[in-house]
One Martini backbone bead per residue (centre of mass of N, CA, C, O) as a GRO file, in nm:
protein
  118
    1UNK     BB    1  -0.955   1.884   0.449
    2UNK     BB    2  -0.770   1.632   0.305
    3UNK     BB    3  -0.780   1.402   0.112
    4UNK     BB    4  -0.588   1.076   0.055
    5UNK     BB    5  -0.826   0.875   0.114
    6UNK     BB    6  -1.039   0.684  -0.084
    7UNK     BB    7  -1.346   0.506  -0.060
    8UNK     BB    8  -1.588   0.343  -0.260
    9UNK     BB    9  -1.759   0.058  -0.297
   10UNK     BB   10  -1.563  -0.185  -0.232
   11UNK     BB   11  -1.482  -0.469  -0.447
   12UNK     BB   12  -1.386  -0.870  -0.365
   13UNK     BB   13  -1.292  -1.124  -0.534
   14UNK     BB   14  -1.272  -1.459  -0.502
   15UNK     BB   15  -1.390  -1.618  -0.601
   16UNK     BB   16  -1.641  -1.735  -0.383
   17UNK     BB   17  -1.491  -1.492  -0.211
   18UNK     BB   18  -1.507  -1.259   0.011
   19UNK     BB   19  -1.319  -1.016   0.081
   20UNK     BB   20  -1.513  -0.759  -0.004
   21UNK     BB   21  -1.828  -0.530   0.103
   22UNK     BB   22  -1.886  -0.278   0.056
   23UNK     BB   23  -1.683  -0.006   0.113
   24UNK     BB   24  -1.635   0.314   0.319
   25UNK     BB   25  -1.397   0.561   0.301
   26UNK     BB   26  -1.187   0.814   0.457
   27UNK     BB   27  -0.899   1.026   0.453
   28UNK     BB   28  -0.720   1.270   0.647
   29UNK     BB   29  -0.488   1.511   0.657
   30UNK     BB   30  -0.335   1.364   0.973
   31UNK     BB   31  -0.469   1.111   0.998
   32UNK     BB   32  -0.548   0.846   1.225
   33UNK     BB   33  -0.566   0.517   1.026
   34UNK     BB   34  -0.717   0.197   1.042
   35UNK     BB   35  -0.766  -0.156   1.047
   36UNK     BB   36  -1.031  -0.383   1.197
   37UNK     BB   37  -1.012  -0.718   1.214
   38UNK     BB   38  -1.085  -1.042   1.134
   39UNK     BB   39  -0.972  -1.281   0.997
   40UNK     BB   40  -1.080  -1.219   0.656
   41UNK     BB   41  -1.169  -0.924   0.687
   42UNK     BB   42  -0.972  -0.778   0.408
   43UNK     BB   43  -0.763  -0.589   0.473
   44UNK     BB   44  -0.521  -0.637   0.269
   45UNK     BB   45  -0.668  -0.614   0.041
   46UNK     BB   46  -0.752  -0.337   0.065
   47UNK     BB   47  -0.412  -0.253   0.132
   48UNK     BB   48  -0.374  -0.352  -0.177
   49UNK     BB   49  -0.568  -0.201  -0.386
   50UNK     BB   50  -0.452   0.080  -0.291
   51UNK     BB   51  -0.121   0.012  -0.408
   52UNK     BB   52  -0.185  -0.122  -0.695
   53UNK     BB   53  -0.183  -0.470  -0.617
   54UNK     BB   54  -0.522  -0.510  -0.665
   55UNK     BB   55  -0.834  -0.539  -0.841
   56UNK     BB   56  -1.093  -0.428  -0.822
   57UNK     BB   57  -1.439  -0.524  -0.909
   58UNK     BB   58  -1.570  -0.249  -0.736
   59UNK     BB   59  -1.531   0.083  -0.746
   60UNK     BB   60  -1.324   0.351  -0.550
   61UNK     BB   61  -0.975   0.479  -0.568
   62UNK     BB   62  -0.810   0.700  -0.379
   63UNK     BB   63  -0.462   0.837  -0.370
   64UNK     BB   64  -0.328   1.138  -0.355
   65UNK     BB   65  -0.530   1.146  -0.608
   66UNK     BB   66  -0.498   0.879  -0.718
   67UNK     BB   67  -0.485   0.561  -0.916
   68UNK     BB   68  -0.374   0.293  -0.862
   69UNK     BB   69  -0.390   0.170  -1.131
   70UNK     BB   70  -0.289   0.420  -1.333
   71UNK     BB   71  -0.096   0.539  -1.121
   72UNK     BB   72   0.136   0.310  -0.978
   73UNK     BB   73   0.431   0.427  -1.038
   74UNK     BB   74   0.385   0.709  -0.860
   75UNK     BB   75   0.233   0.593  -0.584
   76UNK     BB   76   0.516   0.417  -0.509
   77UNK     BB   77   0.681   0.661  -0.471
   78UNK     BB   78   0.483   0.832  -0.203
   79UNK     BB   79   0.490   0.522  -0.084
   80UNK     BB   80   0.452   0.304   0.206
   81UNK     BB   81   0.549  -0.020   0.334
   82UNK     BB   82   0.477  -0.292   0.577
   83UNK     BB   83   0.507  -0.565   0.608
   84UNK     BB   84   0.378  -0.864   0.770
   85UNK     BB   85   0.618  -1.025   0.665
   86UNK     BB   86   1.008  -1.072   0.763
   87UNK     BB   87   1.353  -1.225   0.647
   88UNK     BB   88   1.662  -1.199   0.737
   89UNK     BB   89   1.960  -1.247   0.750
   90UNK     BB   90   2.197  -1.234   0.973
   91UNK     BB   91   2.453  -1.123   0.829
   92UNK     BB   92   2.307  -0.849   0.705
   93UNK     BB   93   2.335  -0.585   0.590
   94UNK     BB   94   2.215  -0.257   0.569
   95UNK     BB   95   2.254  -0.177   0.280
   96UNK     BB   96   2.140  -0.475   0.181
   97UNK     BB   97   1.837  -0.405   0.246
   98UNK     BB   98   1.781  -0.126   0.122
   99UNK     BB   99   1.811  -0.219  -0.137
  100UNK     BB  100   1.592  -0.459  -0.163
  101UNK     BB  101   1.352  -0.264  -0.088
  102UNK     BB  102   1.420  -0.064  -0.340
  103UNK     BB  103   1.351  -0.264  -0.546
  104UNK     BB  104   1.042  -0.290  -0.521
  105UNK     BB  105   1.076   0.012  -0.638
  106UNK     BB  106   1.080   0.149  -0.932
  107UNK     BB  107   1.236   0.457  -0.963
  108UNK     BB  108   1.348   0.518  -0.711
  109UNK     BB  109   1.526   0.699  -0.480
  110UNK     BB  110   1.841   0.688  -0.347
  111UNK     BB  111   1.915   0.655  -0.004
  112UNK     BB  112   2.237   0.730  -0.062
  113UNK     BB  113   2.174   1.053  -0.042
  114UNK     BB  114   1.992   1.015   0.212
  115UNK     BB  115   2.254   1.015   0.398
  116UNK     BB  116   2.588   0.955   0.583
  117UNK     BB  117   2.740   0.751   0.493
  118UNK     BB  118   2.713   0.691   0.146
   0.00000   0.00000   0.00000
């Protein structure tokens, strides 16, 4: 089966905060595949990382066969991310929603293309 995620020996540090600490893993395609762990063990960053939001330190990471930093608005267009907290104003359209979310990604695709509703 095809790796979708590579992760090998990653490493991230804030200053002396120690991040993440020399992880490796694979995602195989088709896989479902979690990160747990407690708060502060590093979960967000790796998932930072991945998505060439965050620069590791030392290691190596493909998403999709790209590489996070070089390949960055590429695999933006590829994948979605799901925030940890959002909130929307109360009486915000879905609409308009949709917009700032696609704001997220520059040179994403018109969410309203691939609608019913036009």
């Amino acid at each position: 089966m095809n790796k979708v995620i590579e992760v090998s020996h990653l490493k991230k540090s804030y200053s002396a905060t120690v991040a993440v600490d020399d992880i490796s893993f694979d995602v195989a395609e088709g896989e479902i595949f979690g990160l747990l762990g407690l708060n502060g063990a590093g979960k967000t960053t790796t998932i930072e990382c991945l998505q060439g939001l965050r620069r590791p330190d030392a290691g190596h990471i493909r998403v999709l066969g790209l590489d996070p930093q070089s390949d960055t608005r590429t695999l933006k267009r590829r994948i979605g991310s799901q925030l940890q907290e959002s909130a929307l104003p109360d009486r915000i359209r879905v609409w308009e929603a949709l917009d700032l979310f696609a704001s997220f990604t520059p040179g994403s695709s018109d969410w309203r293309v691939h609608s019913n509703s036009g």
